[in-house]
C-alpha distance (Angstrom), angle and dihedral (degrees) to the residues before:
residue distance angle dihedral
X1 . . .
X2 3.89 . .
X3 3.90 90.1 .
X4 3.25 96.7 45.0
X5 3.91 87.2 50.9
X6 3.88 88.9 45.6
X7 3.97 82.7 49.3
X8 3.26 94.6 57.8
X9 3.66 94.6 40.6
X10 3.75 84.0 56.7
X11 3.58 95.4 51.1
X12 4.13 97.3 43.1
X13 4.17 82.9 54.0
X14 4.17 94.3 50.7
X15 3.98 90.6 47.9
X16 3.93 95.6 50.6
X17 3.68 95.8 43.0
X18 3.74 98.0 -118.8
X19 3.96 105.9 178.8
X20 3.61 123.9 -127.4
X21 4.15 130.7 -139.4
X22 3.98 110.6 -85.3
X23 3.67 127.6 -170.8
X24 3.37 110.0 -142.8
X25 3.73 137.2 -164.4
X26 3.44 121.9 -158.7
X27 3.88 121.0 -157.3
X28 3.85 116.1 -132.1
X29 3.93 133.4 137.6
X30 4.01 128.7 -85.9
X31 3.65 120.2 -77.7
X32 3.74 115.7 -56.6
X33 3.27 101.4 33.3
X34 3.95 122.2 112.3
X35 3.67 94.9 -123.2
X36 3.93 94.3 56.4
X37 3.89 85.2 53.7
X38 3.94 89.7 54.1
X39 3.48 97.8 47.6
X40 4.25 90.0 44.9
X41 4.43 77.5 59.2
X42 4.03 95.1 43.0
X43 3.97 83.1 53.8
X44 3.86 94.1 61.8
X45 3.69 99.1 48.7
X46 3.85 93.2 35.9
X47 3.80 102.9 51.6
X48 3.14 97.9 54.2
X49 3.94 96.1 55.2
X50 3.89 89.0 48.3
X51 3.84 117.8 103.9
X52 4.46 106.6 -86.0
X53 3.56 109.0 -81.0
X54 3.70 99.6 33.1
X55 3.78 119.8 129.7
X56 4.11 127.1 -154.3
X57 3.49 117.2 -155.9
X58 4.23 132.7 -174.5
X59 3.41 119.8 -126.0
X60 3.80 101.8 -146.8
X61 3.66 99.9 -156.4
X62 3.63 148.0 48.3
X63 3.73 121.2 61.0
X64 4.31 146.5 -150.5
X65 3.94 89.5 -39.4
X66 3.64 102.4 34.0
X67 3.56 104.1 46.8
X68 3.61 106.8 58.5
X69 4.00 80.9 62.6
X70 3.88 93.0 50.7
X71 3.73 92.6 53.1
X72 4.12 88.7 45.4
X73 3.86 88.6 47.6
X74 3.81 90.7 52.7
X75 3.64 90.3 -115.1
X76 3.82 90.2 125.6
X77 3.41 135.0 17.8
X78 3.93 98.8 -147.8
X79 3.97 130.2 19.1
X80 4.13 138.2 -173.5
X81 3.90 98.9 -135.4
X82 3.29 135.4 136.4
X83 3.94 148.3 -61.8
X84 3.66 91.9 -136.0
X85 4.20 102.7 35.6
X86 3.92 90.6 49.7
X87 3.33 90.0 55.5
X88 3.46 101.3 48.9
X89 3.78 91.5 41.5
X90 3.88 92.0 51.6
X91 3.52 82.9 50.1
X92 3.72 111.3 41.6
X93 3.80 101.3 -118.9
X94 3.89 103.7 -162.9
X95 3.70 91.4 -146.5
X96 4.13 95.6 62.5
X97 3.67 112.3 11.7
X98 4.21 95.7 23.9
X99 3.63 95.6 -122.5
X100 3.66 102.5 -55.6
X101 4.11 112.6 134.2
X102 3.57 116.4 -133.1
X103 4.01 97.3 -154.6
X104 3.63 109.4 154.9
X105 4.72 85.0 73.9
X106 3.88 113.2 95.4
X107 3.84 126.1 176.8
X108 3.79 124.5 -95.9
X109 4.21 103.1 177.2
X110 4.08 126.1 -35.9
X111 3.83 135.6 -173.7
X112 4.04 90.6 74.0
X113 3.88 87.7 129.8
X114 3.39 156.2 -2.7
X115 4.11 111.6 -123.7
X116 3.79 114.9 -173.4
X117 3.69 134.2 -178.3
X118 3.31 125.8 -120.5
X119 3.88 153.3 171.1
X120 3.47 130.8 -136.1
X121 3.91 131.4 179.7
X122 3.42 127.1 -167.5
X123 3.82 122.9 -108.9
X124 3.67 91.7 -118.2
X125 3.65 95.4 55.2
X126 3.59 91.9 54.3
X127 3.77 93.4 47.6
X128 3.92 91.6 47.5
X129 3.71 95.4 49.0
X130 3.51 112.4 16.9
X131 3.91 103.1 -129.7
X132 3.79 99.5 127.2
X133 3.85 90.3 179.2
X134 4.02 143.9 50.9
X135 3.27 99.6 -109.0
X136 4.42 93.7 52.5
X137 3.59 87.2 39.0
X138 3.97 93.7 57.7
X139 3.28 100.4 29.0
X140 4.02 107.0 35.7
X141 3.67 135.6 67.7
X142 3.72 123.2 -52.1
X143 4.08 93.2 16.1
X144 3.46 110.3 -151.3
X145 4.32 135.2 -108.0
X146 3.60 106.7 -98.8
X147 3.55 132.5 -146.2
X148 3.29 130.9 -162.8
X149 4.34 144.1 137.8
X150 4.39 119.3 -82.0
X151 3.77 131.3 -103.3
X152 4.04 109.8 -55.5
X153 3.82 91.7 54.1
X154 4.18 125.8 95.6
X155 3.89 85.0 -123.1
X156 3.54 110.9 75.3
X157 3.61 101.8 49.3
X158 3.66 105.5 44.1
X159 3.88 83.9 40.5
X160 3.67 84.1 62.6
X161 4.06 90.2 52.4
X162 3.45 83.8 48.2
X163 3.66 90.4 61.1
X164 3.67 104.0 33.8
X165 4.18 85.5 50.9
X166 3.34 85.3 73.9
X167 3.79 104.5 36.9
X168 3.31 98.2 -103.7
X169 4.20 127.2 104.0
X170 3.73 145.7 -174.4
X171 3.98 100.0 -87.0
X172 3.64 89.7 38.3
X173 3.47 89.2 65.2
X174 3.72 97.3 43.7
X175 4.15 84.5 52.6
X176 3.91 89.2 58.0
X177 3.44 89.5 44.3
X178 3.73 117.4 -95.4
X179 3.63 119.9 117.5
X180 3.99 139.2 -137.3
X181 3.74 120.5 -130.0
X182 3.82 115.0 -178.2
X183 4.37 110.7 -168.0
X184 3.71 139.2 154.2
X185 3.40 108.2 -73.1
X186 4.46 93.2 -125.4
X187 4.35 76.3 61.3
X188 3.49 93.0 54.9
X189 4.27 109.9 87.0
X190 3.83 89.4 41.9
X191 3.56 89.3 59.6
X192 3.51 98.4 43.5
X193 4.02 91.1 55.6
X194 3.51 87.1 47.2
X195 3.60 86.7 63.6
X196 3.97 99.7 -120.4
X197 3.61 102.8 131.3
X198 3.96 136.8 41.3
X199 4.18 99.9 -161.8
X200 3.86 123.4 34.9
X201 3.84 110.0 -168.1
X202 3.96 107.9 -170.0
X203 3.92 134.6 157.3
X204 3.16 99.6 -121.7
X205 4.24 134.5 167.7
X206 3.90 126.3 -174.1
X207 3.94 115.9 -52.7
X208 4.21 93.5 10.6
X209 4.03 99.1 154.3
X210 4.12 102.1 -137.7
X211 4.14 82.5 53.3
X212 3.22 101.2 38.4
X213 4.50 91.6 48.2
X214 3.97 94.5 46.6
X215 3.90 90.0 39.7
X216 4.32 88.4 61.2
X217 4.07 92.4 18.3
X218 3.90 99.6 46.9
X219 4.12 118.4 41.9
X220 3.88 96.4 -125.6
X221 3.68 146.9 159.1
X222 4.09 132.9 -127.9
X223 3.88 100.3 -138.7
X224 3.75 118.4 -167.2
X225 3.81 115.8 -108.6
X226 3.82 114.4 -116.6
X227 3.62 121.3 -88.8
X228 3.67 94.9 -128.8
X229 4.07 88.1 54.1
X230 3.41 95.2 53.5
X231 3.92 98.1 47.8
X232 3.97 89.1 51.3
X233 3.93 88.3 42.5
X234 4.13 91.8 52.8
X235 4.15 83.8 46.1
X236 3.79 85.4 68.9
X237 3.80 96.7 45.4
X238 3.70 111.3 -82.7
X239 3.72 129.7 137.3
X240 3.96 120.7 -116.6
X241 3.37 107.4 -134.6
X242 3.58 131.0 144.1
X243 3.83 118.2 -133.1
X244 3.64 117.0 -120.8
X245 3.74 123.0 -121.4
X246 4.23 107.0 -89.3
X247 3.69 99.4 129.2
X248 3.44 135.0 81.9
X249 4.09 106.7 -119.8
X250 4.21 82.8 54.8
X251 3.54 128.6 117.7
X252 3.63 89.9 176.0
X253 3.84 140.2 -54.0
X254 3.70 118.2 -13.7
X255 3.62 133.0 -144.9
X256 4.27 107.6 -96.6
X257 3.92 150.3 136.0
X258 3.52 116.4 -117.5
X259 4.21 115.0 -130.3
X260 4.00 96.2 -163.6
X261 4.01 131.0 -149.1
X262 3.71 137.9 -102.4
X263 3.46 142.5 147.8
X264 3.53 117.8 -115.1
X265 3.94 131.8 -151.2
X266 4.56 135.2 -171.8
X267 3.35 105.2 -104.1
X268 4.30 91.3 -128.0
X269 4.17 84.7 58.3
X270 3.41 107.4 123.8
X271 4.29 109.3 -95.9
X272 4.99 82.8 -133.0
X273 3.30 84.7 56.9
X274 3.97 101.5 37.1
X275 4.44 77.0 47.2
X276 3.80 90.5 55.9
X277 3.33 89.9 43.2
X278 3.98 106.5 60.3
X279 3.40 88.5 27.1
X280 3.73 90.5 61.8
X281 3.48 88.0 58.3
X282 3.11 108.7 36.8
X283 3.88 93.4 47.0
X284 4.21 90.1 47.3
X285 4.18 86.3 45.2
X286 4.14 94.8 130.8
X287 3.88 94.7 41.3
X288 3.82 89.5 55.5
X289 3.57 89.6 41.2
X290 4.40 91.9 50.3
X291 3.82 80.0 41.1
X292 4.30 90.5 49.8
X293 3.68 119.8 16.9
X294 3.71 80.3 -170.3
X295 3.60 80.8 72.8
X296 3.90 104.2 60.3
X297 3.56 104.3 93.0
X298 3.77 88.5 66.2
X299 3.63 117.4 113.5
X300 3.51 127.6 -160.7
X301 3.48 103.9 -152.8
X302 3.65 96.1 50.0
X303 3.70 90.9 42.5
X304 4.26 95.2 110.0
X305 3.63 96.7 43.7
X306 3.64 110.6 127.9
X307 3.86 90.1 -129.0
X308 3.83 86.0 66.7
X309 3.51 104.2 41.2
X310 4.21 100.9 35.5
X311 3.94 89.2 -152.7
X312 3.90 141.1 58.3
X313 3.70 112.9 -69.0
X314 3.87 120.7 -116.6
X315 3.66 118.8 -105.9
X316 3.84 98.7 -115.9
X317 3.89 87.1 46.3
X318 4.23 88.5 52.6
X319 3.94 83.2 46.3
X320 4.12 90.1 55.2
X321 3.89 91.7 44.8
X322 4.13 98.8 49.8
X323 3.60 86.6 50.0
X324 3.36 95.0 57.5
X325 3.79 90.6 45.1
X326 3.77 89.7 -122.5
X327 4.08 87.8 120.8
X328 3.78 126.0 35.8
């Protein structure tokens, strides 16, 4: 009698859609970076619209590139990436994931910031060598020591376009001299007062903490990127946009491509929990954004358009959106 009481417990639960406990894992970037610090917020107003018993916990690692594969692998359920790398994982771009499609990612919301990439060289640098922008720096004499986060971040591989736009690469600088050192981001400012590296390339966005401590540790300058690097960059999906001046080491806008924000989800996660999710957000927009002033370009309303997210949204997510009568 008991299991046939528990069965029909069971069965009464399945039919009105009571939610069960999930552990989630959220995919951000190690300590330090911006991303880790929005997905430390997300926690707060996500948990506690989860079902009771559920647990949220940061992934601190990975980054723009890496991520979309972690939530394809199953690794984690939900990831912060980007606009442009979800896209081109979804799709197998040849350049940065080799032509393998990354499928099993959908869309929750997008638009929560912009993320450019940009180049800075220290003062003393400039005043040893003369080349006062990228392009003499890389391709001039005594090229600098560059510095920059591993494999799994946005960085390296549209630094490398960067370079090869202008005929230039990597191990062409380490021939003439310069050198390549690759670090966790949170390592990053300490190394740059220590005087270890020349050029700091970083995708950075208004108030992200490596950026802002080298911009008011470290006396350096926001160079433009090359024209030629951003015209090959926008070729493989990225937005031109300069960045406006909010650093120190900025006379004013510089020359970039912006990378975009979104929040990423598995495919097989359920679509009540993908709801509670964006909703979460969505519904707790101005306390991230007092929390993040990164944050306050991000709009709602436009937060399913396929412009800001890059890939198909997730059920649940659609589900938030018609409700709100944001989507027909």
């Amino acid at each position: 009698m008991r299991k046939s009481a528990l069965a029909v417990v069971v069965a009464i639960c399945l039919i009105a859609g009571v939610a069960h406990a999930e552990d989630l894992k959220i995919g951000a970037m190690p300590l330090g970076s911006i991303w880790y610090v929005f997905a430390a917020s997300f926690v707060k107003v996500i948990q506690p619209a989860l079902p009771p018993g559920s647990s949220v916990e940061v992934i601190p690692r990975g980054g723009g590139i890496g991520n979309p594969v972690v939530v394809d692998e199953g690794k984690a359920q939900v990831a912060i990436a980007n606009t442009s790398t979800s896209n081109w994982a979804y799709n197998g771009d040849e350049e940065m994931y080799k032509g393998k499609k990354h499928q099993n990612i959908r869309g929750l919301l997008g638009g929560l910031n912009e993320v450019w990439l940009v180049a800075m060289l220290t003062e003393d640098y400039i005043k040893r060598t003369g080349n006062d922008t990228l392009e003499k720096a890389l391709l001039g004499e005594k090229p600098p020591r560059i510095i920059m986060k591993p494999a799994g971040s946005t960085v390296p591989p549209t630094a490398r376009m960067t370079l090869e736009a202008i005929g230039t690469s990597f191990d062409k600088i380490k021939a003439r001299g310069g050198s390549l050192l690759q670090v966790d981001v949170s390592q990053i400012p300490q190394l740059m007062r220590d005087g270890r590296a020349d050029l700091y390339f970083e995708s950075a966005s208004p108030g992200h903490p490596a950026t802002v401590e080298t911009s008011t540790t470290v006396d350096v300058r926001f160079v433009d990127l090359p024209d030629k690097s951003i015209e090959l960059m926008a070729k493989h999906g990225l937005k031109v946009s300069p960045m406006p001046q909010f650093f120190k080491g900025q006379k004013g806008p510089v020359k970039s491509i912006d990378f975009g924000t979104n929040l990423i989800a598995h495919k097989d996660l359920s679509d009540d929990i993908a709801y509670r999710i964006t909703k979460a957000i969505c519904d707790n927009r101005d306390a991230l954004v007092a929390e993040h002033k990164a944050m306050s370009g991000f709009v709602v309303k436009d937060a399913w358009r396929p412009e800001n997210v890059g890939i198909p949204l997730h059920p649940g997510a659609i589900r938030y959106y018609k409700e709100k009568g944001w989507m027909n």
